[in-house]
C-alpha positions in Angstrom: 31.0 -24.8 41.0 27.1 -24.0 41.0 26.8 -22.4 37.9 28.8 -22.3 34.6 29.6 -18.2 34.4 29.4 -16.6 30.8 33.2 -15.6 31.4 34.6 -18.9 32.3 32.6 -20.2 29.3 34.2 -17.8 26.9 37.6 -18.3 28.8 37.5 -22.3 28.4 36.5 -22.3 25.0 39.3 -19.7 23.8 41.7 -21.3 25.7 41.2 -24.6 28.4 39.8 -27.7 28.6 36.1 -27.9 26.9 35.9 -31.2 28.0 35.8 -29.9 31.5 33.6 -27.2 30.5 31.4 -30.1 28.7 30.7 -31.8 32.1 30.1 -28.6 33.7 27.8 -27.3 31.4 25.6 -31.4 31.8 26.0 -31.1 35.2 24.6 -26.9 35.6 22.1 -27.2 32.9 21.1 -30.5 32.1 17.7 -30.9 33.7 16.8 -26.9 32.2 18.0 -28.5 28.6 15.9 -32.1 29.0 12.7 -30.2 30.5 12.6 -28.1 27.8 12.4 -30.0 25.0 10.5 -32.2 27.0 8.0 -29.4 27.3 8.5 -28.9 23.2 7.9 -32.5 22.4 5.9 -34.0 24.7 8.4 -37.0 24.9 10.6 -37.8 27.4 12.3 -40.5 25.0 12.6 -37.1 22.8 13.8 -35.2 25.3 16.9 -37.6 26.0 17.8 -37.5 22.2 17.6 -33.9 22.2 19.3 -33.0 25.5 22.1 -34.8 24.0 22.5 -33.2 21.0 21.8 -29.9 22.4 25.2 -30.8 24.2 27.1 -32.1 21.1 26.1 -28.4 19.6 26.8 -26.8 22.4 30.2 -28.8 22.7 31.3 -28.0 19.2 30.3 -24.6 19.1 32.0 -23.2 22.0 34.5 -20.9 20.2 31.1 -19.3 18.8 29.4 -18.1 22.1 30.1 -14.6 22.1 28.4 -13.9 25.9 25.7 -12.0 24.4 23.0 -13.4 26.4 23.6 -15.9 29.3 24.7 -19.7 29.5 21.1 -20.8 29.5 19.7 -18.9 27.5 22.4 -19.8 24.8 21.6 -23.5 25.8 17.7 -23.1 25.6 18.0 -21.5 22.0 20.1 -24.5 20.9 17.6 -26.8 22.4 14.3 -24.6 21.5 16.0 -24.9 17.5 16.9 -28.6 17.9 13.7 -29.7 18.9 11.8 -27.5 16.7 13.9 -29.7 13.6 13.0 -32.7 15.6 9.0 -31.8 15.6 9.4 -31.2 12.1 10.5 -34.4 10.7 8.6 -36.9 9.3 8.8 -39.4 12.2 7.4 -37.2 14.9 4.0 -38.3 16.5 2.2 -34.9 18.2 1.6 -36.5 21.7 0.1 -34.1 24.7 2.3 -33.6 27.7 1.4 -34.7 30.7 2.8 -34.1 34.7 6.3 -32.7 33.1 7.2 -31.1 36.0 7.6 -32.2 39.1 6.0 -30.4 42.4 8.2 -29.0 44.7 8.4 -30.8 48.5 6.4 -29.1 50.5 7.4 -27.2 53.6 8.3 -29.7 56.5 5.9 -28.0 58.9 2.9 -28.6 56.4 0.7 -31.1 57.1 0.5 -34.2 54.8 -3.2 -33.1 53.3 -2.2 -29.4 52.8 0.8 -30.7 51.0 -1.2 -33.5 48.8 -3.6 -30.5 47.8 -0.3 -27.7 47.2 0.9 -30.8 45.0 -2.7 -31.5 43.3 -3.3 -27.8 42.8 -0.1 -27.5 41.1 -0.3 -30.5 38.9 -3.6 -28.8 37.7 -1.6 -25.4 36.5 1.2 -27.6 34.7 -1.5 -29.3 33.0 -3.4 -26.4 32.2 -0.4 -24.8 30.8 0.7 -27.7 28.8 -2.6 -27.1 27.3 -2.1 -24.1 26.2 -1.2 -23.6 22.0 2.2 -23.8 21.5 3.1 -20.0 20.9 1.7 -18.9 24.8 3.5 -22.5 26.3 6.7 -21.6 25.1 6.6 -18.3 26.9 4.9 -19.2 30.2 7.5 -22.2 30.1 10.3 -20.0 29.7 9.2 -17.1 32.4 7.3 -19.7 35.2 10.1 -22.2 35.1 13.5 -21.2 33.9 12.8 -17.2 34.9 14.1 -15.7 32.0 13.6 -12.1 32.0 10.8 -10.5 28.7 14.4 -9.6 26.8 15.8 -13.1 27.0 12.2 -14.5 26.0 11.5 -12.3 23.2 15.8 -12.9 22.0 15.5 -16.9 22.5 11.9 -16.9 20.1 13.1 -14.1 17.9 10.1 -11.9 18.6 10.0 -8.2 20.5 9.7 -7.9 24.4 5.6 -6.5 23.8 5.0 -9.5 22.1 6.4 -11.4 24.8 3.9 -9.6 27.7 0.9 -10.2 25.3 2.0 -13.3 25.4 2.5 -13.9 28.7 -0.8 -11.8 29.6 -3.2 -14.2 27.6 -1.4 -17.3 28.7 -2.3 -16.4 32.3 -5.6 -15.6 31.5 -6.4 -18.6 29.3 -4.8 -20.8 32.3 -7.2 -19.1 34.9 -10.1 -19.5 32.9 -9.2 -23.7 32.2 -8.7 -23.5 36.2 -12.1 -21.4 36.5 -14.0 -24.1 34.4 -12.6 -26.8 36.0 -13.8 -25.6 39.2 -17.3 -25.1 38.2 -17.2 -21.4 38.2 
């Protein structure tokens, strides 16, 4: 199975085998869950704590996902709340992210200096958008990388859709003006 379906999910948590459903859920959405609060913290050894108990949540509160937004969605709010407690405790050092995500490979019918400068040019976006203030990371994040649509945005951080395309708007200009200056122009 490629994806974990909102159905089955409500199905196996009324009435199968959540352990199953557990696994499935690891398997779909682990690296969405880990790169997310990685993107939140700034830590990968944060990350790992938090992808796991994102799961334990998840795990125990099956019965309570009523389908009213998608699998991932429900996951990312778990995980956007759980590291959100984690940033807030006493023990938590603010550290700047760098290289979070990984480039994509590059067509095979690139050659290996177009490729290197795809992979560079890249790397410079991430970094510029890790950059950014928390508030217009957060919804780049969520849009660029995990393609939520504005409603799931503005549902997962609690604020309307137009916030969400202002937003979205001045993060894109912010990160072409750190791009601009970068480039000398």
């Amino acid at each position: 199975m490629n994806a974990v379906s909102d159905h089955y999910l409500r199905h196996i948590a009324q009435s199968g085998d959540p352990e199953a459903l557990l696994t499935d859920l690891m398997r779909t959405f682990g690296d969405d869950v880990w790169n997310y609060a990685r993107c939140m913290t700034g830590r990968p050894d944060a990350a790992d704590d938090i992808a796991q108990d994102v799961f334990w949540k998840a795990y125990r509160g099956l019965s309570s996902f009523r389908g009213e937004c998608s699998v991932k969605t429900w996951l990312l709010r778990i995980t956007r709340r759980t590291a959100l407690n984690y940033m807030r405790s006493a023990f938590v050092r603010k550290v700047t992210p760098v290289g979070l995500f990984a480039p994509k490979a590059a067509g095979a019918h690139r050659s290996a200096e177009l490729a290197a400068l795809d992979r560079q040019a890249e790397r410079d976006v991430w970094a510029a958008v890790l950059a950014l203030p928390g508030k217009y990371r957060e919804a780049i994040v969520l849009d660029a990388h995990y393609e939520l649509s504005y409603r799931e945005i503005a549902d997962l951080l609690g604020i309307s859709e137009g916030t969400v395309k202002s937003r979205l708007h001045r993060a894109r200009a912010k990160v072409e003006k750190m791009l601009k200056e970068e480039d000398g122009g």
